[in-house]
ROTOR-249569 format. One record per residue (C-alpha): chain; residue number from 0; x, y, z; residue in three letters. Coordinates in nm, 4 decimals. Example, Ala and Ser with C-alpha at 12.3 -4.5 7.8 and 13.67 -1.06 7.14 Angstrom:
% residues 2
[site 'A',0,[1.2300,-0.4500,0.7800],'ala']
[site 'A',1,[1.3670,-0.1060,0.7140],'ser']
This chain:
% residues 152
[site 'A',0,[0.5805,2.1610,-0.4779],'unk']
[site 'A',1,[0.6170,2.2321,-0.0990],'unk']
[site 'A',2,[0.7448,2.5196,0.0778],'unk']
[site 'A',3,[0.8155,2.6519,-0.2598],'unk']
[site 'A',4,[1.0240,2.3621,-0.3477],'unk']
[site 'A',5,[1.0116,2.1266,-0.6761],'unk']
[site 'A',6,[0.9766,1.8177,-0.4744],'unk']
[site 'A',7,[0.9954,1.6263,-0.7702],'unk']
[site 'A',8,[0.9840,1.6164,-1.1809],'unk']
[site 'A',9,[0.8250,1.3733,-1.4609],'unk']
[site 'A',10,[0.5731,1.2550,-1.6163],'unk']
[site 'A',11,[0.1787,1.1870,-1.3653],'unk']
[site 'A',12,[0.2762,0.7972,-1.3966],'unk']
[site 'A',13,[0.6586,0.8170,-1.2764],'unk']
[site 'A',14,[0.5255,1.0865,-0.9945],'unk']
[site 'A',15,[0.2234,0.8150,-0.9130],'unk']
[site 'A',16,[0.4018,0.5294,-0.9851],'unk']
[site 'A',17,[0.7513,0.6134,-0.8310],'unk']
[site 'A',18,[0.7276,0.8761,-0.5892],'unk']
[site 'A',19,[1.0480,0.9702,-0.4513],'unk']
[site 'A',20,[0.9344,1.0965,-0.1017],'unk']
[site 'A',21,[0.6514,1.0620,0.1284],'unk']
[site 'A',22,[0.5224,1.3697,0.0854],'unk']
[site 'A',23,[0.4829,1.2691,-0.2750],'unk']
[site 'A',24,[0.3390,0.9455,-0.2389],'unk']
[site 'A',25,[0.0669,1.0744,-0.0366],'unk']
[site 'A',26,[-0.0171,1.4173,-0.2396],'unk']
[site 'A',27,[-0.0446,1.2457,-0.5886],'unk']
[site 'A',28,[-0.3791,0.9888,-0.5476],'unk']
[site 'A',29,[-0.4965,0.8164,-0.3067],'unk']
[site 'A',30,[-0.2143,0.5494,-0.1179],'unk']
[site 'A',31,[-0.2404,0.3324,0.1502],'unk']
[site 'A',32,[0.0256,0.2991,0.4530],'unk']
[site 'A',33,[0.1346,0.0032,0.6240],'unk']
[site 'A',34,[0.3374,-0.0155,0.9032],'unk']
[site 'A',35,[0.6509,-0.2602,0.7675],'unk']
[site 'A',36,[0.9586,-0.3529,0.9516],'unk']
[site 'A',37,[1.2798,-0.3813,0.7045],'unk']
[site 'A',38,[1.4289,-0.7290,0.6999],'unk']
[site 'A',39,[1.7381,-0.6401,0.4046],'unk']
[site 'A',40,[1.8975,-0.3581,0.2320],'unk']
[site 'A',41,[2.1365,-0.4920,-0.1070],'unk']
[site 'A',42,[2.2703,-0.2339,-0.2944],'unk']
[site 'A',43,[1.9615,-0.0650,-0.4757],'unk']
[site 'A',44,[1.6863,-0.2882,-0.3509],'unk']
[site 'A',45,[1.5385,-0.3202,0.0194],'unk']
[site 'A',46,[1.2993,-0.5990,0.1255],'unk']
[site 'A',47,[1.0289,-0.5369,0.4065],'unk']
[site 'A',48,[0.7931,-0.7634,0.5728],'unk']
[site 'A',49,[0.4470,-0.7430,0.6675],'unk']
[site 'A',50,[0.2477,-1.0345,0.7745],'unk']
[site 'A',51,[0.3698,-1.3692,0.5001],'unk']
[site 'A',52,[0.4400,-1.0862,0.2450],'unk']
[site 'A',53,[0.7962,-0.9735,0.1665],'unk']
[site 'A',54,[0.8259,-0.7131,-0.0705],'unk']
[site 'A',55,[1.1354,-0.5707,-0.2548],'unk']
[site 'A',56,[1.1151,-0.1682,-0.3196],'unk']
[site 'A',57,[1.3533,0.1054,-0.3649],'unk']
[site 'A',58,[1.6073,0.1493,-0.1045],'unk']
[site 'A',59,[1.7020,0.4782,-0.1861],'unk']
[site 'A',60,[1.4508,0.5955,0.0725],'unk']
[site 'A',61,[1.5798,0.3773,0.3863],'unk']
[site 'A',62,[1.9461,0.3882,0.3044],'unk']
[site 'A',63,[2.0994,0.3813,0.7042],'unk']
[site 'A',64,[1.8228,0.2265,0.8485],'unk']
[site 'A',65,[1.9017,-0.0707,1.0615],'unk']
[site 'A',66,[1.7290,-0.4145,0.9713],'unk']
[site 'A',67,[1.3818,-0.4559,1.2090],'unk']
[site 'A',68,[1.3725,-0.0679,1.2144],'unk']
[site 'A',69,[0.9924,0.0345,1.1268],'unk']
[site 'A',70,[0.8823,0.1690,0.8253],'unk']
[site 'A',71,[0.5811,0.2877,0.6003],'unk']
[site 'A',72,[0.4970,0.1112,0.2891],'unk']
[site 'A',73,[0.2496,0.2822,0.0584],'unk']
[site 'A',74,[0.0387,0.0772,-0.1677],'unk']
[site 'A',75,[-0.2064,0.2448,-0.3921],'unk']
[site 'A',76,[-0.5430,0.0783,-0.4131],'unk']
[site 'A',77,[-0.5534,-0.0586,-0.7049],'unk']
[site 'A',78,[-0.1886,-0.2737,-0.5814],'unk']
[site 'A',79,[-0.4417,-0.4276,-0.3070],'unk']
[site 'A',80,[-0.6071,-0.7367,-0.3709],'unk']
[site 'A',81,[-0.8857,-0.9152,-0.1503],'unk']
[site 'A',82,[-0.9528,-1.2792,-0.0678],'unk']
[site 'A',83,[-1.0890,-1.5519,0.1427],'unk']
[site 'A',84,[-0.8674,-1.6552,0.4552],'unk']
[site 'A',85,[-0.6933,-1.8940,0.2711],'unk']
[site 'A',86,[-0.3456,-1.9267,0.2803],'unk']
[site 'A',87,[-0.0744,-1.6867,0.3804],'unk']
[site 'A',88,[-0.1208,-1.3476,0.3410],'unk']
[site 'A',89,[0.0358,-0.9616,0.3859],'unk']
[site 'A',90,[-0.2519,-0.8093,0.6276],'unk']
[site 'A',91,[-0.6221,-0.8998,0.7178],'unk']
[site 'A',92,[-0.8851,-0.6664,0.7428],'unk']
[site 'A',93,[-1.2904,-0.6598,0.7870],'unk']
[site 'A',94,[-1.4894,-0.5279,0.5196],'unk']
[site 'A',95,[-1.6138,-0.1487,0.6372],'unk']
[site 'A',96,[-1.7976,0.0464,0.3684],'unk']
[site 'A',97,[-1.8149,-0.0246,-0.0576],'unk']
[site 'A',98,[-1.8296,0.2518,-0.2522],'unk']
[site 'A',99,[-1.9938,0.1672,-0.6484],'unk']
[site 'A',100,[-1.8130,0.3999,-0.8589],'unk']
[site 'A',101,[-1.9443,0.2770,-1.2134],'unk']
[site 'A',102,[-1.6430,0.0700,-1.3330],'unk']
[site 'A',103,[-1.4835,0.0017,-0.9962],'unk']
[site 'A',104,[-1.5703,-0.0406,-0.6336],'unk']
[site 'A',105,[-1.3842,0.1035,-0.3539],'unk']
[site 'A',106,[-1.3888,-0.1019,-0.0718],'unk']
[site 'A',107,[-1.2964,0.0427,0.2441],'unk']
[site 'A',108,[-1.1325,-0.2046,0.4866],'unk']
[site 'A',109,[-1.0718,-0.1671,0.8976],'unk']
[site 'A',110,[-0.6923,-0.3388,0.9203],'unk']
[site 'A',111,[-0.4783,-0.3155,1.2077],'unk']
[site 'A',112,[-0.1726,-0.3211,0.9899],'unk']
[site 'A',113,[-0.3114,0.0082,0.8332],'unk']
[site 'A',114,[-0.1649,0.3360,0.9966],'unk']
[site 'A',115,[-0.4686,0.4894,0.9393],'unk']
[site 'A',116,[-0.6733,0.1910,1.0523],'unk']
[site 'A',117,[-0.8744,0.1847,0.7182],'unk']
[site 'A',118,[-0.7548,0.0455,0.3872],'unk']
[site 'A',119,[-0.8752,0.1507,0.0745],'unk']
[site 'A',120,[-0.9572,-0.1040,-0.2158],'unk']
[site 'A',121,[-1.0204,-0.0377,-0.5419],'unk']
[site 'A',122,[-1.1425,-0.3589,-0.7542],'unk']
[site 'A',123,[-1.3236,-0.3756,-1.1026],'unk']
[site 'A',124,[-1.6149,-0.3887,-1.1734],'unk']
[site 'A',125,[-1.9220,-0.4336,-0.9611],'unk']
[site 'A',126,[-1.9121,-0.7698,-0.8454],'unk']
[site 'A',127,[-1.7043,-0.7060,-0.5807],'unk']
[site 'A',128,[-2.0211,-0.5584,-0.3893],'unk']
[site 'A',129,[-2.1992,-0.9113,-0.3941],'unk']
[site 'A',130,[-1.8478,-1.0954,-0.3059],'unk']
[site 'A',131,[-1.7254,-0.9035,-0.0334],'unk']
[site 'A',132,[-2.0132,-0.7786,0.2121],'unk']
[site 'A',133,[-1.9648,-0.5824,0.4379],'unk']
[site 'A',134,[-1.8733,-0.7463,0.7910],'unk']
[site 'A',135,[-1.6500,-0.9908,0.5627],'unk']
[site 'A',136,[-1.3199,-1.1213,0.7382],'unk']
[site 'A',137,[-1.0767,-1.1073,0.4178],'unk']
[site 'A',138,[-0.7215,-1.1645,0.3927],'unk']
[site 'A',139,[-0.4717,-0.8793,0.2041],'unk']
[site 'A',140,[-0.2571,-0.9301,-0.0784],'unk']
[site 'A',141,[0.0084,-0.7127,-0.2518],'unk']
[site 'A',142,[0.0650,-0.6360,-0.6222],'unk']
[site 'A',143,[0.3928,-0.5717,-0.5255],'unk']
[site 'A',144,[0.5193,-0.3653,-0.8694],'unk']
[site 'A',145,[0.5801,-0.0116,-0.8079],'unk']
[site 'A',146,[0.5481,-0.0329,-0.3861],'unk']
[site 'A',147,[0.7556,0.2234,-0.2024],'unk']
[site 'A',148,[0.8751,0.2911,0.1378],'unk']
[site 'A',149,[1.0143,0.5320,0.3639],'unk']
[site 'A',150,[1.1502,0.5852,0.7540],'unk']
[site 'A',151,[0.8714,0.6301,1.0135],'unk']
């Protein structure tokens, strides 16, 4: 709810998963947003770039939107992989902070791509600590299931 609204109804993994507005997709867990510029909008699907990455999501969201216009594309942090600077990728960021938080780490990453600056992480396990120091230059990939984006 906001301003005594319903902003929207279903089950915690539609509302997590497929949030229908921004203020949504930022009150339910933790997301990340990217600054995106739309490249296509066909029918029910848009595609927006960031860095190599193009990603399909909703277009419901950016329906009248011109193609190049800017827009925010929030990733939750499990949808964020990390990995050597190898081959193309969506963003780059430098390794900030880790957080051990028994079965997962949260890695905290400084991205210029990030419109908050920092990225959050999350990655299995605790072997992510050892791989990814901090200080590491990494490169940013997508899991690009369930992504969604609105206007700036």
């Amino acid at each position: 709810m906001l301003d005594g609204r319903i902003r929207q109804v279903g089950t915690p993994a539609e509302i997590y998963g497929k949030p229908c507005e921004r203020f949504v997709a930022s009150f339910v867990g933790d997301a990340n947003v990217l600054r995106c510029r739309l490249e296509t909008i066909d029918g029910s699907d848009a595609v927006v770039a960031l860095g190599a990455a193009r990603v399909k999501v909703p277009a419901s969201a950016l329906k009248g939107l011109s193609p190049s216009a800017a827009v925010d594309l929030f990733v939750r942090p499990e949808q964020l992989q990390v990995s050597d600077m190898t081959g193309p990728c969506a963003s780059v960021g430098t390794i900030a902070a880790q957080v051990y938080q028994g079965g997962h780490v949260d890695l905290y990453l400084d991205s210029a791509d990030s419109v908050s600056d920092r990225l959050l992480v999350r990655l299995p396990g605790h072997e992510a600590m050892l791989r990814w120091p901090i200080g590491a230059l990494v490169s940013i990939s997508i899991d690009r299931s369930n992504v969604v984006a609105f206007p700036v």
